[in-house]
C-alpha positions, -999 to 999 in steps of 0.1 A, spaced: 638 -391 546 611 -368 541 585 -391 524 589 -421 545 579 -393 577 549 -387 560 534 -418 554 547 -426 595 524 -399 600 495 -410 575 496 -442 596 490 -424 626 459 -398 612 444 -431 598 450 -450 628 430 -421 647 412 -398 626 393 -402 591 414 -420 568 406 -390 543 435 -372 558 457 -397 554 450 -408 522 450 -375 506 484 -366 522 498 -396 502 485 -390 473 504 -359 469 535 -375 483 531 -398 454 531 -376 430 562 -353 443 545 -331 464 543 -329 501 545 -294 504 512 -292 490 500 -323 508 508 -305 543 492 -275 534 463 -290 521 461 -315 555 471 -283 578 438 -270 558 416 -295 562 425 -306 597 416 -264 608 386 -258 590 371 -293 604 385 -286 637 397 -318 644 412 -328 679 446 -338 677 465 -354 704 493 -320 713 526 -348 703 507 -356 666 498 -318 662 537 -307 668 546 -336 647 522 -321 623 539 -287 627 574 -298 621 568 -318 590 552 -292 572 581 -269 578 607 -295 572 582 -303 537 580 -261 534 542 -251 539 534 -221 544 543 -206 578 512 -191 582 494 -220 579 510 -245 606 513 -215 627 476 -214 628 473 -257 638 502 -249 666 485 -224 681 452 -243 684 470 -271 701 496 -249 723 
């Protein structure tokens, strides 16, 4: 299940980054929407230019398609981890 994937994941950001991201990701899975939670982490983790680990930035990648973020936007995070 979707939701239960992203808050795997939000245990792993806050585990290893700024809770922040993790946080705000569950908030909008709380309230129904992810997509919008993916794009707004695929956001914020670009324009701060955080360092990801390459495994957490695909895993990254494939939940906000599998959630339905824009392509555009997790094609820019892959690309900075490829």
């Amino acid at each position: 299940m979707l939701e239960e994937r992203l808050r795997q994941l939000a245990g792993k950001l806050r585990e290893y980054h700024d809770p922040q991201y993790a946080d705000a990701l569950l908030v909008e899975a709380y309230y129904g929407e992810p997509t919008i939670g993916m794009e707004n982490l695929l956001d914020n983790l670009y324009d701060d230019e955080v360092t990801l680990d390459p495994a957490l930035a695909a895993e990254i990648v494939q939940l906000a398609r599998l959630a339905g973020a824009a392509e555009k936007k997790s094609e820019r995070l892959a690309k900075r981890f490829a």
